[in-house]
DRENDO-1510 file (C-alpha; in Angstrom, 1 decimal, always signed):
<recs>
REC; n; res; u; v; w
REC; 1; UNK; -10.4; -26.4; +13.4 .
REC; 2; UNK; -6.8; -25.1; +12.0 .
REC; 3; UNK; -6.7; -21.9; +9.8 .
REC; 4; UNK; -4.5; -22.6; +7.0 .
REC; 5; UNK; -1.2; -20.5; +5.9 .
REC; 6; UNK; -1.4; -21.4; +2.5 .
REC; 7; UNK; +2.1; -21.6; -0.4 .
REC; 8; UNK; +1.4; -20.3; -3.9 .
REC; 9; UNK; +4.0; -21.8; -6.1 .
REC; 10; UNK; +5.0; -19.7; -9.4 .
REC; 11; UNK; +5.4; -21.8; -12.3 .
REC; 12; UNK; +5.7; -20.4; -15.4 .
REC; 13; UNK; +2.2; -21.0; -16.9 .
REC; 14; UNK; +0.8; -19.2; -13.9 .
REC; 15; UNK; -1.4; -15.8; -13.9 .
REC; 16; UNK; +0.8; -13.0; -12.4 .
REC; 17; UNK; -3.0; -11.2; -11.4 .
REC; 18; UNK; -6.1; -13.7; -11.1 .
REC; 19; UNK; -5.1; -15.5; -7.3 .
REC; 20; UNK; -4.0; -12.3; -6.2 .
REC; 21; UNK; -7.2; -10.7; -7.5 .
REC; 22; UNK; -9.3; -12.9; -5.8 .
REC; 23; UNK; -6.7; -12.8; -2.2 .
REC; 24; UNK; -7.0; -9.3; -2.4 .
REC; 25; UNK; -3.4; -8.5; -2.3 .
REC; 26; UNK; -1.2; -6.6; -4.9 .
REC; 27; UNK; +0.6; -8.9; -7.7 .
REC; 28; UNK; +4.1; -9.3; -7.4 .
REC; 29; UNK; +4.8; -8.9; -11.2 .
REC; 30; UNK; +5.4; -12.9; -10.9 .
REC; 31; UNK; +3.6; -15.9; -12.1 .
REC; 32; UNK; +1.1; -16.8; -9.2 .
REC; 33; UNK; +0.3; -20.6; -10.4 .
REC; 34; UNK; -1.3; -22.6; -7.9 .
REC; 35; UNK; -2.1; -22.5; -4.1 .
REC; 36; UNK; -1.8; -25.6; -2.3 .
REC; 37; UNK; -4.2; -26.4; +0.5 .
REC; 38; UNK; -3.1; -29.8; +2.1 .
REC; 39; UNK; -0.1; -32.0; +3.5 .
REC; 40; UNK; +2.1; -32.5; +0.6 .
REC; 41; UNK; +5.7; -32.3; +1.1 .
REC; 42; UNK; +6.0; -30.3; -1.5 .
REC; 43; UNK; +4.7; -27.6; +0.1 .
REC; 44; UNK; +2.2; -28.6; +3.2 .
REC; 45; UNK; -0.1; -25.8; +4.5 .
REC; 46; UNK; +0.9; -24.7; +7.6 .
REC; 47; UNK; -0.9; -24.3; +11.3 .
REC; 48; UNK; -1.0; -22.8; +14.6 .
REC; 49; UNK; +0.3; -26.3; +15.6 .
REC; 50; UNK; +3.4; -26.9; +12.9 .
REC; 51; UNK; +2.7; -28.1; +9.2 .
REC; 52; UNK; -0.3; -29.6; +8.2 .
REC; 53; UNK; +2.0; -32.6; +7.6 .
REC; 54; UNK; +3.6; -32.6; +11.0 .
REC; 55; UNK; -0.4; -32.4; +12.5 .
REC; 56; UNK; -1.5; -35.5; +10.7 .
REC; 57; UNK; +1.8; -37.3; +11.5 .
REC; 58; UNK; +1.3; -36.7; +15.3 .
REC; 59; UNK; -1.9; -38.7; +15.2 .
REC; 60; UNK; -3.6; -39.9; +11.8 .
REC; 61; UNK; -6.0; -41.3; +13.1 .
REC; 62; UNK; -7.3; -38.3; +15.1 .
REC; 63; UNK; -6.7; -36.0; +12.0 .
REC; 64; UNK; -8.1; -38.2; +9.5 .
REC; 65; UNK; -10.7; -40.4; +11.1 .
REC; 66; UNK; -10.2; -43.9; +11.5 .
REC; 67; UNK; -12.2; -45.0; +8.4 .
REC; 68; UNK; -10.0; -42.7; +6.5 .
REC; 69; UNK; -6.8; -44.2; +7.4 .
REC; 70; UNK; -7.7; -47.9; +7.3 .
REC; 71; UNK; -8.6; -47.2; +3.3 .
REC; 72; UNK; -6.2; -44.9; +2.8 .
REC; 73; UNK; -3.5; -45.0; +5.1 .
REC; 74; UNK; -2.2; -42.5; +7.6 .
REC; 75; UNK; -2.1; -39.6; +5.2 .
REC; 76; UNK; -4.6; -37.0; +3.5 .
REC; 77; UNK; -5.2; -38.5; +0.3 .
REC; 78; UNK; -6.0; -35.6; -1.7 .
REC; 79; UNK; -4.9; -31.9; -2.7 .
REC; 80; UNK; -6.7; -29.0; -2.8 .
REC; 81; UNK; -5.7; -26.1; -5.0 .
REC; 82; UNK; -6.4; -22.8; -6.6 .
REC; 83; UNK; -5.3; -23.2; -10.1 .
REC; 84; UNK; -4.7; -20.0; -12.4 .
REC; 85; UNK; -3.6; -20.3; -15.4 .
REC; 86; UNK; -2.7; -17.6; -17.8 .
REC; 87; UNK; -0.8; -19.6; -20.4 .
REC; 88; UNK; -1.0; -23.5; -21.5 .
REC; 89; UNK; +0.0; -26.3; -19.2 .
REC; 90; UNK; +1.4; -29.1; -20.4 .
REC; 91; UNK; -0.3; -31.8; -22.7 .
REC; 92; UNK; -0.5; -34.1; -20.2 .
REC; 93; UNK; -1.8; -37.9; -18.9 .
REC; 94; UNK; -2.1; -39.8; -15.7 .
REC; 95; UNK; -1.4; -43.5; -15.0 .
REC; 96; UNK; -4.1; -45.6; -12.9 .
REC; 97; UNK; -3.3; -47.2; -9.9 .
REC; 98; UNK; -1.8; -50.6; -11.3 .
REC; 99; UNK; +0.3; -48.5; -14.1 .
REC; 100; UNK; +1.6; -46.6; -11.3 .
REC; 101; UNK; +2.8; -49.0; -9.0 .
REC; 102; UNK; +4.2; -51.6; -11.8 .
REC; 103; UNK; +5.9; -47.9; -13.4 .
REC; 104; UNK; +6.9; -46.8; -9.9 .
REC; 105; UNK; +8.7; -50.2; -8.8 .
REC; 106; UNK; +10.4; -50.3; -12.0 .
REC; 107; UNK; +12.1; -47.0; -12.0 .
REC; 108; UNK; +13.6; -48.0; -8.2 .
REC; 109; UNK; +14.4; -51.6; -9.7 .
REC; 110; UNK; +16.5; -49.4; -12.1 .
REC; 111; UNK; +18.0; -47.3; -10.1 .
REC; 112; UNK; +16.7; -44.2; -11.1 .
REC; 113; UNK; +17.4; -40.7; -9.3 .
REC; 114; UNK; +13.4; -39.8; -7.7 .
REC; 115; UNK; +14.6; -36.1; -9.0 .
REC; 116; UNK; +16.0; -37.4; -12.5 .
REC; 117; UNK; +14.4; -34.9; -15.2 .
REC; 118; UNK; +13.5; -38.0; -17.4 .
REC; 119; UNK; +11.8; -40.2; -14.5 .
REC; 120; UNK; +8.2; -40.9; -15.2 .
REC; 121; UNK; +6.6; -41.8; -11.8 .
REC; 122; UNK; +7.3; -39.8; -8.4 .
REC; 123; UNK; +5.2; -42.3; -5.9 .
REC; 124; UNK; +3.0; -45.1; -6.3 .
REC; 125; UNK; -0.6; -43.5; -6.5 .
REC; 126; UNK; -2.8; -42.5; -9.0 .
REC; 127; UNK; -4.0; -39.0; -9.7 .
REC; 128; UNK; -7.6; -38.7; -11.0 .
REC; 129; UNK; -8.2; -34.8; -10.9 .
REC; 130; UNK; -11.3; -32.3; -10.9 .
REC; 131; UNK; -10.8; -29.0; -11.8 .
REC; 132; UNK; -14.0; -26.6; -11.0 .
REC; 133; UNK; -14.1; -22.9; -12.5 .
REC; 134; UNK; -14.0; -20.1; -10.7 .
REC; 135; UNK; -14.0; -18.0; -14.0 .
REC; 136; UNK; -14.2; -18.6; -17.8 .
REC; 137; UNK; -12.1; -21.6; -18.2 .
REC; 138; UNK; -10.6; -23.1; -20.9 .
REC; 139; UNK; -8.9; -26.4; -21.6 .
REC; 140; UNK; -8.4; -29.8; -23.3 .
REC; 141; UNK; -9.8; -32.7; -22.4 .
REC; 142; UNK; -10.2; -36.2; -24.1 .
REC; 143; UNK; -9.8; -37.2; -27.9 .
REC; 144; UNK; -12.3; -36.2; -30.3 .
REC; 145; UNK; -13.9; -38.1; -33.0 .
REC; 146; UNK; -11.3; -39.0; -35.3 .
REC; 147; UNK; -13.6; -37.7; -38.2 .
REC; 148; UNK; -14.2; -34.6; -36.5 .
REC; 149; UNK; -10.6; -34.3; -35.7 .
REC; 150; UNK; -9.6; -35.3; -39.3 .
REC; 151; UNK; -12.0; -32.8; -40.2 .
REC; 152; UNK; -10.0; -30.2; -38.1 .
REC; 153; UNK; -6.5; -30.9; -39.3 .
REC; 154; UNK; -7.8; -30.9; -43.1 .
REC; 155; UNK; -9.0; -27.6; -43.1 .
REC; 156; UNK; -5.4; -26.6; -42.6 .
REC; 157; UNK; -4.7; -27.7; -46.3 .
REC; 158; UNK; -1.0; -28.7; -45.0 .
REC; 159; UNK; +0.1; -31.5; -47.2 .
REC; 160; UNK; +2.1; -32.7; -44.2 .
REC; 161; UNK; -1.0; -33.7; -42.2 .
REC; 162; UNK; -2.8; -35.5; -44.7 .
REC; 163; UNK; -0.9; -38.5; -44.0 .
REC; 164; UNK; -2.8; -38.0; -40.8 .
REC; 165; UNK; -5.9; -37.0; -42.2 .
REC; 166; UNK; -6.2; -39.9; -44.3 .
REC; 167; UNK; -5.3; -42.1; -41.0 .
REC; 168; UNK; -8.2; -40.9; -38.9 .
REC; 169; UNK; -10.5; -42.0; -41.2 .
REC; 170; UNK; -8.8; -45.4; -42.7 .
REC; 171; UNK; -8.9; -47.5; -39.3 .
REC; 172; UNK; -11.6; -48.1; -36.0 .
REC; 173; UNK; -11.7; -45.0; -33.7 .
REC; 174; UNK; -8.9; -47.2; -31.1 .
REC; 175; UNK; -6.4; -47.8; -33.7 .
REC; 176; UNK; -6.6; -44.7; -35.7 .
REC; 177; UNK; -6.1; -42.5; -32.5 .
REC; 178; UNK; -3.1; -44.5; -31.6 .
REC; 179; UNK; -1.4; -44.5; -35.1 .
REC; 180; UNK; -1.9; -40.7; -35.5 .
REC; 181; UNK; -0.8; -40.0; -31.8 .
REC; 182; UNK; +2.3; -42.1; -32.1 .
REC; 183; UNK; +3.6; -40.4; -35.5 .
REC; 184; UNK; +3.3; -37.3; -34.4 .
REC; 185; UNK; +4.9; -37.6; -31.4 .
REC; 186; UNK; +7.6; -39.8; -33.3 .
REC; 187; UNK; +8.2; -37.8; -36.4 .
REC; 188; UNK; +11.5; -35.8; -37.4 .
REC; 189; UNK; +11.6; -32.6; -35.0 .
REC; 190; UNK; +12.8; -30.4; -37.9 .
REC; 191; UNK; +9.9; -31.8; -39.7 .
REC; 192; UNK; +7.6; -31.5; -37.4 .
REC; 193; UNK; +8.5; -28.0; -36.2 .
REC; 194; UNK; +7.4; -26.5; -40.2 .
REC; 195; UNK; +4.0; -28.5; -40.0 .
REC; 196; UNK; +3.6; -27.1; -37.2 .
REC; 197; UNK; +4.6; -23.1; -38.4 .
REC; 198; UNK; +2.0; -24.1; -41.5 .
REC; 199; UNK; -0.5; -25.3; -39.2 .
REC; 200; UNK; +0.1; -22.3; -37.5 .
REC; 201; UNK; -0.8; -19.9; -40.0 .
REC; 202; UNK; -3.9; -21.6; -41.1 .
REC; 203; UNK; -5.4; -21.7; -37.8 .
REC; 204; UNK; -4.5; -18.0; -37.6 .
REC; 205; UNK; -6.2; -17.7; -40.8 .
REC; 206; UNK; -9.3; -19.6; -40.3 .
REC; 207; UNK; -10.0; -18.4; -36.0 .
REC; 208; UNK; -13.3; -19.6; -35.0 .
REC; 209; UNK; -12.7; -23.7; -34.1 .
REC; 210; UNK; -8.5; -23.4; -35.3 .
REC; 211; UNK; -7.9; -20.4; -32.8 .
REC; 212; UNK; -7.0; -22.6; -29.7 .
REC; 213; UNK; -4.6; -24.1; -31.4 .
REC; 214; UNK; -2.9; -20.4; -32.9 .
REC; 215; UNK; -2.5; -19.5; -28.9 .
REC; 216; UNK; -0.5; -22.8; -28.0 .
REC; 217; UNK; +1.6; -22.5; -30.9 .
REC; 218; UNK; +2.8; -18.9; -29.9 .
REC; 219; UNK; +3.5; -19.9; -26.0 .
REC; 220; UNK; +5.2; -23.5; -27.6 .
REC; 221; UNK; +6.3; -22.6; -31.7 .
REC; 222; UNK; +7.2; -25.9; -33.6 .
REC; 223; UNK; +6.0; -28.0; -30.4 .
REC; 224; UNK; +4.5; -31.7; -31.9 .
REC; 225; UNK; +1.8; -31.1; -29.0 .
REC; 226; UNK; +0.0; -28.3; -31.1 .
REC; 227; UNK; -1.2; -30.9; -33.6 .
REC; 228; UNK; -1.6; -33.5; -31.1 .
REC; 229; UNK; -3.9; -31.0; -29.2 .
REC; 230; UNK; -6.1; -30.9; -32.4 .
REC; 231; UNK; -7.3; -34.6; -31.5 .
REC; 232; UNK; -8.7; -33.6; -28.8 .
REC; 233; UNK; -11.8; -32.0; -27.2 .
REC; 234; UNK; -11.6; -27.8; -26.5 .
REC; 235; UNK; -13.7; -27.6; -23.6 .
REC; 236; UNK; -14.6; -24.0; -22.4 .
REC; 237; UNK; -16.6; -24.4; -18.4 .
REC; 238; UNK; -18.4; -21.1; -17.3 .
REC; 239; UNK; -18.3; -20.3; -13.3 .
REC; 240; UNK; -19.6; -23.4; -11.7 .
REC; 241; UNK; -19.0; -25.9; -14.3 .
REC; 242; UNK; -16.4; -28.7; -13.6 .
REC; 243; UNK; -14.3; -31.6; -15.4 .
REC; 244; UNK; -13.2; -34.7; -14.2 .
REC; 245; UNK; -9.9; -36.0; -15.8 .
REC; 246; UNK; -9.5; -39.9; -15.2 .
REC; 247; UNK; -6.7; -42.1; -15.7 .
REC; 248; UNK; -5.4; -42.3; -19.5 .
REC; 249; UNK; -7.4; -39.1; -20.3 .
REC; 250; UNK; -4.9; -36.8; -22.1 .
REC; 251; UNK; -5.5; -32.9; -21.0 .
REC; 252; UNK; -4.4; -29.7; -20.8 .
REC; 253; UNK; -5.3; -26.3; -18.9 .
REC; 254; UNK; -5.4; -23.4; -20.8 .
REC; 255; UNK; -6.8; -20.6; -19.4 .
REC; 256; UNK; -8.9; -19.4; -16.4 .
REC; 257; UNK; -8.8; -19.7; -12.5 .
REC; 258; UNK; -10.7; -22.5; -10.6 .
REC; 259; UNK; -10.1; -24.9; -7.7 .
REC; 260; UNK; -8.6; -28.2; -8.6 .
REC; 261; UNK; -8.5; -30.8; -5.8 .
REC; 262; UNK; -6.5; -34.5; -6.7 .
REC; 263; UNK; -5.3; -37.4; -5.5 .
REC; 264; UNK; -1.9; -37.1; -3.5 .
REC; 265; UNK; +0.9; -37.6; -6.3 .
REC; 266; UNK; +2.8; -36.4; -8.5 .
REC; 267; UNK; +2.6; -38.6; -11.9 .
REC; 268; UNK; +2.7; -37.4; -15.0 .
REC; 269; UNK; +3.5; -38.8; -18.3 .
REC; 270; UNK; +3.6; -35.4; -20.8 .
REC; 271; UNK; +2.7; -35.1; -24.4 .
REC; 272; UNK; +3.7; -32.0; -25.4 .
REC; 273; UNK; +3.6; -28.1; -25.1 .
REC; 274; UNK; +6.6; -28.6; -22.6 .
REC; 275; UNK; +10.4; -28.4; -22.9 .
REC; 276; UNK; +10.5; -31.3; -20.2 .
REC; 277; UNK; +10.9; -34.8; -21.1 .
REC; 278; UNK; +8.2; -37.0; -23.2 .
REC; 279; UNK; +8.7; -40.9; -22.7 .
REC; 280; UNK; +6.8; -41.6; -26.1 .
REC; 281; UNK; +6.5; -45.6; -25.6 .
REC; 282; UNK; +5.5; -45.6; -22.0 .
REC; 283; UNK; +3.1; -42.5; -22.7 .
REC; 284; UNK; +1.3; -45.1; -25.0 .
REC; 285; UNK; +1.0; -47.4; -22.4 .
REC; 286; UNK; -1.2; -45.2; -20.3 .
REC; 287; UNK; -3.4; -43.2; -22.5 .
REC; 288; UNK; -6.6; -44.3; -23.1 .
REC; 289; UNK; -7.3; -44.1; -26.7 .
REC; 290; UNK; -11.3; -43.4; -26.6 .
REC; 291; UNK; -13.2; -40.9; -28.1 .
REC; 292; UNK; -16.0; -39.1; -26.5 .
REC; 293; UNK; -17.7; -36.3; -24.9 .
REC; 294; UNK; -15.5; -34.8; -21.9 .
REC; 295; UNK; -18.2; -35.0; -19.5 .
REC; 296; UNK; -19.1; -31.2; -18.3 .
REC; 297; UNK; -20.3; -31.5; -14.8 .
REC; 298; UNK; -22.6; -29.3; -13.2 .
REC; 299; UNK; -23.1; -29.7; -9.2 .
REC; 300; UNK; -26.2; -32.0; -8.0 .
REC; 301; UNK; -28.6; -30.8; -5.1 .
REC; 302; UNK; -27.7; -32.9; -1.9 .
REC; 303; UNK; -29.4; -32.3; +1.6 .
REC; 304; UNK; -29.0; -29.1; +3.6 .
REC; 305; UNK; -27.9; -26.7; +1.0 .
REC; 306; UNK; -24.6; -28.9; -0.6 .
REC; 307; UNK; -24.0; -28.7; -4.1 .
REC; 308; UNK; -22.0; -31.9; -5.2 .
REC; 309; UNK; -19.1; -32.2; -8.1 .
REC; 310; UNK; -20.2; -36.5; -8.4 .
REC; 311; UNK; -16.9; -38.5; -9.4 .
REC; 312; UNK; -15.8; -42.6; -9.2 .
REC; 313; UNK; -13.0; -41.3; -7.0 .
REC; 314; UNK; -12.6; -42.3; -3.2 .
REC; 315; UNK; -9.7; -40.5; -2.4 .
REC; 316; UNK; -11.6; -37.4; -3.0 .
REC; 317; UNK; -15.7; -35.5; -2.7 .
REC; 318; UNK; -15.4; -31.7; -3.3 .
REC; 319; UNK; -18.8; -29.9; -2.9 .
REC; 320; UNK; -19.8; -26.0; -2.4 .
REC; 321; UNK; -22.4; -24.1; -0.5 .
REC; 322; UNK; -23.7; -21.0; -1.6 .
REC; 323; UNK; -24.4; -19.0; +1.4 .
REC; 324; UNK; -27.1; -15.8; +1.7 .
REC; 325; UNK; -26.9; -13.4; +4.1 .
REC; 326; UNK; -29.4; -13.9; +6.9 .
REC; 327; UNK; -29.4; -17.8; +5.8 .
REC; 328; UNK; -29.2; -20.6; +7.5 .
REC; 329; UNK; -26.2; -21.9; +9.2 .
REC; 330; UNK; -24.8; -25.5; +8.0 .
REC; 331; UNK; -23.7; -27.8; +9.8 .
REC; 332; UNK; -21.0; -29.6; +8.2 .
REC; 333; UNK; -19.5; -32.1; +11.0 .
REC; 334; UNK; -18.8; -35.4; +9.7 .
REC; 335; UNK; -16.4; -38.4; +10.6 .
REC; 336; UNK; -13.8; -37.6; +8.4 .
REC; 337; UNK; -11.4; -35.0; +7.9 .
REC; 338; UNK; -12.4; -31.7; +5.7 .
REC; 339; UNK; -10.8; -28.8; +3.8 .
REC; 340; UNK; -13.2; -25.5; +3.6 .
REC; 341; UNK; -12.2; -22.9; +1.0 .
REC; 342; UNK; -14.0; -19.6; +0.5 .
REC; 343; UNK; -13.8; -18.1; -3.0 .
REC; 344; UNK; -16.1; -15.5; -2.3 .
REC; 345; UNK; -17.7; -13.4; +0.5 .
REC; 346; UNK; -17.2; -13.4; +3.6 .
REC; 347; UNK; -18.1; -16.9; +5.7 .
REC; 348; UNK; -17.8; -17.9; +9.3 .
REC; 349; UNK; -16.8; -21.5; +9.9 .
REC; 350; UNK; -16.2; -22.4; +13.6 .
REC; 351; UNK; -14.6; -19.5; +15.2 .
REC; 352; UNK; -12.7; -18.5; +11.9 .
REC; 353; UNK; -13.6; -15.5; +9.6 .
REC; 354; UNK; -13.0; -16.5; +5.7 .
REC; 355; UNK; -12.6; -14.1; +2.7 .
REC; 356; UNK; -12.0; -15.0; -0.4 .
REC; 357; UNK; -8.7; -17.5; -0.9 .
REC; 358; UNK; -9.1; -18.4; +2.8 .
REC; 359; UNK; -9.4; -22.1; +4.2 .
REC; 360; UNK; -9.2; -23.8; +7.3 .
REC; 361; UNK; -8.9; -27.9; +7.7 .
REC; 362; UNK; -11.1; -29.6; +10.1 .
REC; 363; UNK; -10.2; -32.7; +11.8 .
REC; 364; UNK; -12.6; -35.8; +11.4 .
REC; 365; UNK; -15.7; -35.3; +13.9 .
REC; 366; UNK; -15.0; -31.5; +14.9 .
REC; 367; UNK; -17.9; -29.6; +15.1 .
REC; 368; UNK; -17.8; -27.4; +11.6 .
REC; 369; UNK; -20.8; -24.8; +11.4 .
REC; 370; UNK; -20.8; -22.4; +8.5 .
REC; 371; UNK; -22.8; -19.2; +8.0 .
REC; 372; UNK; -22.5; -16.1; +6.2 .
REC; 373; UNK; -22.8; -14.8; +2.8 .
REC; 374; UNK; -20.5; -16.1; +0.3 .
REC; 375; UNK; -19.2; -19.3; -1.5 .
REC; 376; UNK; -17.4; -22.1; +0.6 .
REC; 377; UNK; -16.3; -25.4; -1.2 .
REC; 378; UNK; -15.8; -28.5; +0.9 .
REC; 379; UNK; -13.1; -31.2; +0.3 .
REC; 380; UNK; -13.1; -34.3; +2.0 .
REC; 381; UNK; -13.0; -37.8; +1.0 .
REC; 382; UNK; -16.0; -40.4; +0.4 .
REC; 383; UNK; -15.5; -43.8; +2.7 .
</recs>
């Protein structure tokens, strides 16, 4: 069992106090984003015995258990994160596996730079996400209704958007989600930009179900993905409570701290609420236009004290224990590898003390007790 030495990377969205808070260090006046716990290159977590990278290199099939490898390959198919954010993320999608590879191989057919600021797909894999709050959490997740959305952008009385207005409710849900998604994101910027001021100001005016959209427009003023955030579902998670974002799905974070875990890539095809490049027509080849409820999931009871987070994914299982003092300890060995997090408390797994925003990785079939008082969640992957 490997304690993990853990990077916290500081984008711009990031909370300067909430990852700090909960490490129990002072802030550095900086935006702390997101801590990554895993074997990314990026930035892989690093050991007693070299990178977590460099570990699972040396022998995958001792890291990662041999079922593990034969489905996935010799590499940790997920990420594990704390994600805080203190201002929007991007309005964002991911492609599924077949979009990924046919996009991937068709950027290196081209020729184009892995680094260039306008390429769409960084690898070949999918990334289905889960993000789990630690705290009041707030996002976007999945298109609404389009009545319900049409209903939204009315309210506004913006003489722009009734164009829109009237599309939501002219055409089936499919079609009518497509044709207002592609106009905004295709309309005149200078255009765009004074719906948006307009839009604005109503939702300033109005608060209650148009306040969201006020916030976004002061971190991203005249941004197209304010009104294309209005199509879609504001989602806000108390502690505990979880989304799953699957392929197509568009999102966005917007506030709150939790623990994210993925699979291992880096594709993303933005919408909006970013200066950074939007590929509209290839965008619309991977969203899913379907309305719906985003799916809040609460954790199901399994043996032994687990709490489960259930998703369709493979490449990923994230779990939690909530430990009492004088409890039970758990035994948690199993024949793949694991990720253990603590986020609260104080927890004893193997030979390692955990507080709060510690983790250690476990190889496949080490023995992994845990006992204590606090919270521990469990990444690993489901063969």
């Amino acid at each position: 069992m490997d304690r993990l030495d853990n990077t916290v990377r500081p984008y711009a969205w990031g909370s300067p106090t909430a990852i700090p808070q909960l490490l129990g260090v002072e802030p550095t006046g900086e935006p702390q984003a997101e801590m990554w716990m895993g074997a990314h290159p990026g930035a892989p977590s690093r050991t007693a015995r070299g990178t977590l990278a460099e570990v699972i290199d040396a022998d995958p099939e001792r890291e990662l258990g041999k079922e593990t490898v034969a489905r996935f390959g010799p590499r940790l198919p997920f990420l594990l994160k704390l994600l805080a954010a203190g201002a929007p993320l991007s309005l964002q999608v991911h492609p599924d596996l077949e979009q990924a590879r046919e996009g991937y191989a068709d950027e290196e057919r081209r020729g184009v730079p892995i680094d260039a600021p306008h390429r769409n797909y960084k690898d070949a894999n999918h990334k289905p996400e889960l993000i789990c709050a630690l705290t009041e959490f707030d996002g976007l997740c999945g298109f609404r209704e389009p009545a319900h959305a049409a209903e939204l952008l009315a309210a506004l009385g913006v003489d722009s958007l009734k164009p829109y207005v009237d599309l939501l409710g002219a055409h089936p849900e499919e079609a009518a989600l497509r044709e207002v998604l592609t106009a905004i994101l295709s309309a005149d910027r200078a255009d765009m930009a004074r719906t948006v001021a307009e839009a604005t100001a109503a939702c300033a005016r109005l608060g209650g179900d148009h306040a969201p959209y006020a916030g976004l427009a002061h971190h991203f003023p005249g941004d197209p993905g304010v009104i294309a955030a209005m199509l879609l579902n504001h989602v806000h998670l108390q502690p505990g409570e979880a989304l799953f974002l699957g392929a197509g799905v568009p999102h966005a974070y917007l506030d709150g701290l939790g623990v994210e875990i993925m699979a291992n890539s880096d594709n993303v095809l933005r919408c909006g609420l970013t200066p950074k490049h939007v590929d509209v027509p290839e965008l619309l080849r991977v969203v899913r236009f379907e309305a719906g409820d985003p799916g809040v999931l609460r954790p199901e009871a399994a043996p032994d004290g687990e709490e489960v987070y259930e998703t369709p994914i493979d490449e990923f299982r994230l779990s939690r224990y909530a430990l009492a003092e004088g409890g039970a300890a758990h035994d948690l060995t199993r024949d793949t590898l694991q990720i253990l997090l603590c986020t609260a408390g104080s927890v004893r797994a193997g030979e390692h003390e955990l507080g709060p925003g510690q983790s250690v990785f476990v190889p496949a079939g080490e023995q992994a007790g845990i006992s204590g008082a606090g919270t521990v969640f469990r990444a690993t992957v489901r063969v």
